[in-house]
Structures are given as structure tokens and as C-alpha cells.
N, C-alpha and C positions, 0 to 999 in steps of 0.2 A: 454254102452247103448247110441244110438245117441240122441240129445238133443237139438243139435244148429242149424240154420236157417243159408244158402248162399245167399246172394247176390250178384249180377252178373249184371252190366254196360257192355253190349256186344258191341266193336267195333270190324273195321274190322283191326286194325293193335294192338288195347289194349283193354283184359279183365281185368273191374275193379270189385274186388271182396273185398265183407265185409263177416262180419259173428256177429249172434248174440252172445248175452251170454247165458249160457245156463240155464234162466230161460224164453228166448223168448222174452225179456224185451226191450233190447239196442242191437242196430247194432255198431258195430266197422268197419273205414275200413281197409285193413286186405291188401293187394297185390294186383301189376298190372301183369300181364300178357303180354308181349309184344310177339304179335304171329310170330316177325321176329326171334325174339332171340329162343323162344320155339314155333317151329311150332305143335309140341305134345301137344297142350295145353290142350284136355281130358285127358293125362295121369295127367296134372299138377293137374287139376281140382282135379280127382281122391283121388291123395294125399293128398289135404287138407278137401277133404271129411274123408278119412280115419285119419290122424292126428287131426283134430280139432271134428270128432264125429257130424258130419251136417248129421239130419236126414230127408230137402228138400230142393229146389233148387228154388229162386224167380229169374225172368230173368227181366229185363227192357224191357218193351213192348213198343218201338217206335212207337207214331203214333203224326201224324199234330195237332198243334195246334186246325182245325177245326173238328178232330176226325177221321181225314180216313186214313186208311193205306197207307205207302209210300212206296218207292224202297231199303229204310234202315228198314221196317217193315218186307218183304220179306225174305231179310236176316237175321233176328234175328229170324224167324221163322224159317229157316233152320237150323240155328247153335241149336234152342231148340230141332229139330227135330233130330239132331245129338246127341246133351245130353240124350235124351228120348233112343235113340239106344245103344247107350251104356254105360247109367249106368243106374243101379235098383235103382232110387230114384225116390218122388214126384218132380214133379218139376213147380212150376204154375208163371205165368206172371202176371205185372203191371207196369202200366203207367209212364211212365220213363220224360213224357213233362215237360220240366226246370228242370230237375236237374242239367244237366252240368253248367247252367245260375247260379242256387243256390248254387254247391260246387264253382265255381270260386269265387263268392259273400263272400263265409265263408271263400276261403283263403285272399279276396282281405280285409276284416275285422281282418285278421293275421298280415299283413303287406306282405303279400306274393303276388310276382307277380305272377298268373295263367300263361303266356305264360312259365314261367319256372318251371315250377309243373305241369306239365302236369300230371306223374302218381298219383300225387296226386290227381287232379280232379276225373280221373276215380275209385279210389279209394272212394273218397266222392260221388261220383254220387251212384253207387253201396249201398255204406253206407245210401245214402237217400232213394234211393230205397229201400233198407230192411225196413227201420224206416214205410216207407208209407205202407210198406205189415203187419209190425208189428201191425201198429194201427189199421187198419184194418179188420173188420169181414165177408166180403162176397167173401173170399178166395176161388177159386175153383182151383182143380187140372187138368192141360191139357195133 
């Protein structure tokens, strides 16, 4: 029975993907996706839907600091619009402004430099992003 929450840090060269636990509680981050290496990256998706039991999909909804949709909001719109076609899951968006600002933050409090963990940023980004959809009650599905 599915039970666990995706989150999903959408770039155009690295998907950073968490996942909850499966009381809906704590986002862990979970895989980068680098779409040079897997340009399939809906089959990859797929699979950790099927392996980890993720019963919806939160996307990082990129938008301006001042609130308006950008030229990187377009495209994370398509790529959702791609998820929505082919896979049967819920899948809803939120607000993704500073995360990357905040996972660099949490590695740079590791002793870890961010230009060389990169896939870990998108990893924490993603991971933040779930956390923010977790706490959150005015969840709708797109």
C-alpha cells in the first residue's frame, strides 16, 4: 500500500528528489537525477515511485522573489505537465523560493563546500521542499 510523499527539486540538467517516511512526517533526501547521464528520467522517476511506495508527487514551483512566474516557472510547468501524462499519481506544486540558498546554508554549517556537492544541494532543496509541503494544510492537487 503506497504511503510515502516525492519530492522533486526540478532542474534542467539535475532532478533533486526526497521522499517521506511513511508516516508523512520527515522528508529525507533520497537521489539526484542528472538528465545528461539518464535522459529517461520518467522511467527513473517511475522506479522509485514503484520501490519506495510514494503515493504523490510535490514539485518545486519556481516563482520570483516578487511572486510572478518566470522563464524557469514555464519549464517546471512542462516537466509537471509531462509527470501528470504519464504517470497515474497526485501530484501538486509548492513554492520552492530559497531553497537552494537554504540547502547550501545547511551544507555550508557541515563544513561542506556547496560548489562541490552540488548533487547534494538538489537533494536538500527537494528535501526542503517536501518538509514545506509536509507542514503544510492548504495542499491542493494540480
Amino acid at each position: 500500500m503506497p504511503n510515502r510523499i516525492m519530492g522533486i527539486d526540478y532542474g534542467e540538467r539535475k532532478i533533486g528528489i526526497a521522499i517521506s517516511d511513511p508516516l508523512k512526517i520527515i522528508s529525507y533526501p533520497y537521489q539526484t537525477i542528472d538528465r545528461k547521464v539518464t535522459p529517461d528520467y520518467i522511467i527513473e522517476i517511475k522506479k522509485i515511485i514503484e520501490q519506495k511506495k510514494i503515493e504523490s508527487i510535490v514539485v518545486g514551483y519556481p516563482i520570483t522573489l516578487s511572486g510572478n512566474e518566470s522563464q524557469q516557472t514555464k519549464v517546471t510547468l512542462k516537466f509537471i505537465n509531462e509527470l501528470k501524462d504519464k504517470l497515474e499519481i497526485n501530484i501538486y506544486k509548492c513554492d520552492e523560493r530559497l531553497t537552494s540558498k537554504e540547502a547550501e546554508y545547511y551544507l555550508r554549517q557541515k563544513g561542506l563546500k556547496p560548489s562541490k556537492n552540488k548533487d547534494k544541494i538538489d537533494q536538500l532543496s527537494a528535501s526542503i521542499i517536501l518538509t514545506q509541503f509536509l507542514a503544510s494544510k492548504n495542499n491542493e492537487i494540480i
